[in-house]
N, C-alpha and C positions, 0 to 999 in steps of 0.2 A: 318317641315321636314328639312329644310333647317336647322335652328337652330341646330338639332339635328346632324345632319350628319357634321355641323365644330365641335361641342362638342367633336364628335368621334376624328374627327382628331386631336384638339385639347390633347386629352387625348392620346390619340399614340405618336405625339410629346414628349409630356412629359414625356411617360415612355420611348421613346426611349434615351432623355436625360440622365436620369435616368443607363439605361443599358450603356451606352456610358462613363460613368463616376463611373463603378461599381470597387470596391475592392473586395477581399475577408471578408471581415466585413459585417457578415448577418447583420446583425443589423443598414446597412448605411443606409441613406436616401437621399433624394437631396433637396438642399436648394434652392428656385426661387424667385422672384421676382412676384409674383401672378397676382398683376395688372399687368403688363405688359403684358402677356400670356391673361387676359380677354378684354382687349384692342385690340387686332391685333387679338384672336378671334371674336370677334363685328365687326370691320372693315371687314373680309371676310364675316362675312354672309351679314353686310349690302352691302357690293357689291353684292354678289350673289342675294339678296333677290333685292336689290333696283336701281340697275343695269344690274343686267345680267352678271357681272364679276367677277370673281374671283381674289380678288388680290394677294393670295398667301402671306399672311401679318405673318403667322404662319407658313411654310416652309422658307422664305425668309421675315424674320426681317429687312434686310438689305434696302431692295428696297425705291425706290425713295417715293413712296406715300407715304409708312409706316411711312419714316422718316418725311415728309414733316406731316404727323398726330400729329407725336411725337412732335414737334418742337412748334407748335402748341399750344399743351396740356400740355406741360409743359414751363410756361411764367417765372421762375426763380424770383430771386428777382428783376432785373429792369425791367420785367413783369407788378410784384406784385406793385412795386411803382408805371409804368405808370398807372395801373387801379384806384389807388388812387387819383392822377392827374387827372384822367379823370371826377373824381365827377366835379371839381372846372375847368376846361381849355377845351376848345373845342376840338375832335378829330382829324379834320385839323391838330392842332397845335399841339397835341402830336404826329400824325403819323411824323412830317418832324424833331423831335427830332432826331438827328444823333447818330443812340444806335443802339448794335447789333440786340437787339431783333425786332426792325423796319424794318431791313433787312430779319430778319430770317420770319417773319410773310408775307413780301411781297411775298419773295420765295415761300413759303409753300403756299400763297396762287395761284400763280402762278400754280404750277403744279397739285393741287388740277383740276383746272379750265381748264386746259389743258387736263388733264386726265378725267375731264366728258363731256367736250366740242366735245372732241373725240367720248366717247362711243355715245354722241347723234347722232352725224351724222355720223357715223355707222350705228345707227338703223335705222337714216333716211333712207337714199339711199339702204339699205334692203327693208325697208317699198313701197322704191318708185318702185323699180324690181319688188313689185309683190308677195316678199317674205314674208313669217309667222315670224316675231321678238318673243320675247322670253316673257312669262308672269310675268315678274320682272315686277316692279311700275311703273319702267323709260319709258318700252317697252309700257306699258297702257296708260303711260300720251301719249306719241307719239302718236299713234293708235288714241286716240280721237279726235287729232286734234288742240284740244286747247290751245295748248299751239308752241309759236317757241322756236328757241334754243335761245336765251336771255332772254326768260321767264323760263326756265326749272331751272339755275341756278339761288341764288339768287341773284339780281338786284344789280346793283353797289349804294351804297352809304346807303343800307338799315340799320338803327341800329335798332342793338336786345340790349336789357338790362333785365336778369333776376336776381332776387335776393332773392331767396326762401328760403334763409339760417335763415335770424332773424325770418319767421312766423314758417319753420319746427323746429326748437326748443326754440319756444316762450311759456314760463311757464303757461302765463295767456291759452294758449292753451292746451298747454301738461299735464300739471300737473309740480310738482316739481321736478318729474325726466324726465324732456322733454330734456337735455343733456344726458342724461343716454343708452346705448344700451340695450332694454327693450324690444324684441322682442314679449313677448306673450301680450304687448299693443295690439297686431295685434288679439287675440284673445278675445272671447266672454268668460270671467268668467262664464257667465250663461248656457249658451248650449255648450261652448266648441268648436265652428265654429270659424272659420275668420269672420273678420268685415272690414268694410272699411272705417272707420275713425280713427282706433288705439286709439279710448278713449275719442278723439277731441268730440269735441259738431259737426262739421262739418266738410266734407271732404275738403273743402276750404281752412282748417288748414294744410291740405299736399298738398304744393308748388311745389313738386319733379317734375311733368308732369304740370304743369298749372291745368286751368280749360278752361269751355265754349269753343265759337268758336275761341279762338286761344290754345288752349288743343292742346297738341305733337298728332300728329295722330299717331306717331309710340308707345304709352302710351302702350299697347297688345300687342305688339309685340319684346318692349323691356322684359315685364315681363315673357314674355313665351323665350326667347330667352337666360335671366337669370338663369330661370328653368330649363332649357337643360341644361345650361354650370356647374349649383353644382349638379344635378342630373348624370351624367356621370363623375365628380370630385368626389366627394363623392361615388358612387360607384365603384371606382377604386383607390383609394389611402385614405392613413391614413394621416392623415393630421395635423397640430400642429403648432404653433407661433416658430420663428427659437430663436425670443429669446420672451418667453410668461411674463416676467416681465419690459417689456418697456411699456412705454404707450404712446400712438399711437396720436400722433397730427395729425391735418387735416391742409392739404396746400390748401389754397383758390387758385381760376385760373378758368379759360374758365369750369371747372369740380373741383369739391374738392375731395379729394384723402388721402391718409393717407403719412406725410411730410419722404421723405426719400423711400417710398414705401413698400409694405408689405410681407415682408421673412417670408415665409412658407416652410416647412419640409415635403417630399413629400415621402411615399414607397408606392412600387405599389405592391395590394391586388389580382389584378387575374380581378379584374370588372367585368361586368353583361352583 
């Protein structure tokens, strides 16, 4: 539901863009930036859903968090080199390198932790009044008990390393078009159903959410949250490559993305 209801809004934005920016030329369209718009959509519902908050990340682009996300998510090229440094030199020693981006990740991380630090004791001192908190995750974890506010956030000093990129397009897995965008892999040639290995011998072969008990919990909930956001795109706008003869390199980072970002041509259909 929640999902559903930022898609909506999500798709109002965009046509209001759209009419914002309108000529007399029936035939305009509006050119975006696509990820961006699917980014700061995901950001409001995961607050809504996993918080209790709305951060308003698709009416106001601008705001502190949003940016502090952005900053983030996009590691630039001396980013891109520290992550390669970091196979070979300790983290210690690459965070006290004196580079913007060391700065820009402190920041960002800073108000990140500021702003959930907040929302918890919030819920707290709700909780402790007496009062009903709200059924978002954060509100749930609270309520049980088990966890305090330095547990809620991750722990200082924890490293994550994921690297799912060489097994989700590894040949001896995929086949020889395992670099290929080959969507009906997703499909059963024999019955015609979805499958859930895409052709792999094993789902182990798709990296994208992990597996076993360290598996994304959120795995369900980002695919239904996906669904909402082209199921309400696609029924609401015509949609097209702003320029369909570029080919589209992937920028590796914290997320891989297509390098430069992906300009899409937008006219709005009336939707469902």
């Amino acid at each position: 539901m929640v999902s559903f209801v930022t898609a909506r809004e999500a798709t109002s934005a965009l046509t209001g863009e759209f009419h914002r920016s309108r000529t007399s030329d029936e035939n305009q369209s509006l050119t975006v930036e696509i990820g961006g718009w699917a980014s700061r959509a995901t950001l409001d519902i995961i607050g809504v859903a996993g918080m209790g908050k709305d951060f308003n990340s698709l009416q106001n682009p601008q705001n502190e968090l949003t940016q502090a996300y952005q900053r983030v998510f996009d590691p630039g090229k001396v980013g891109r080199i520290l992550q390669l440094m970091g196979i070979f030199l300790p983290l210690w020693f690459l965070r006290r390198i004196p580079v913007q981006r060391n700065t820009d990740i402190r920041e960002a991380a800073a108000t990140i932790k500021r702003t959930c630090l907040s929302l918890v004791q919030d819920k707290r001192r709700r909780l402790e009044k007496g009062a009903r908190t709200d059924y978002d995750i954060l509100s749930v974890a609270i309520e049980s008990g088990g966890f305090s506010d330095e547990d809620l956030p991750v722990p200082r000093g924890t490293t994550i390393i994921m690297s799912p990129w060489a097994i989700n397009q590894s040949k001896k897995l995929w086949g020889p078009d395992a670099r290929s965008f080959n969507p009906d892999r997703w499909i059963d040639s024999t019955t015609g159903h979805a499958n859930n290995t895409g052709g792999a011998d094993s789902n182990f072969s798709f990296l994208t959410f992990l597996h076993g008990p360290r598996s994304c919990i959120g795995q369900a909930f980002a695919k239904a949250e996906f669904a909402c956001l082209l199921a309400a795109w696609v029924g609401s706008f015509e949609m097209e490559l702003a320029e369909p003869d570029k080919e589209i390199d992937i920028k590796s980072g914290i997320t891989a993305r297509p390098k430069g970002g992906l300009m899409v041509k937008l006219k709005p259909i009336g939707g469902w």
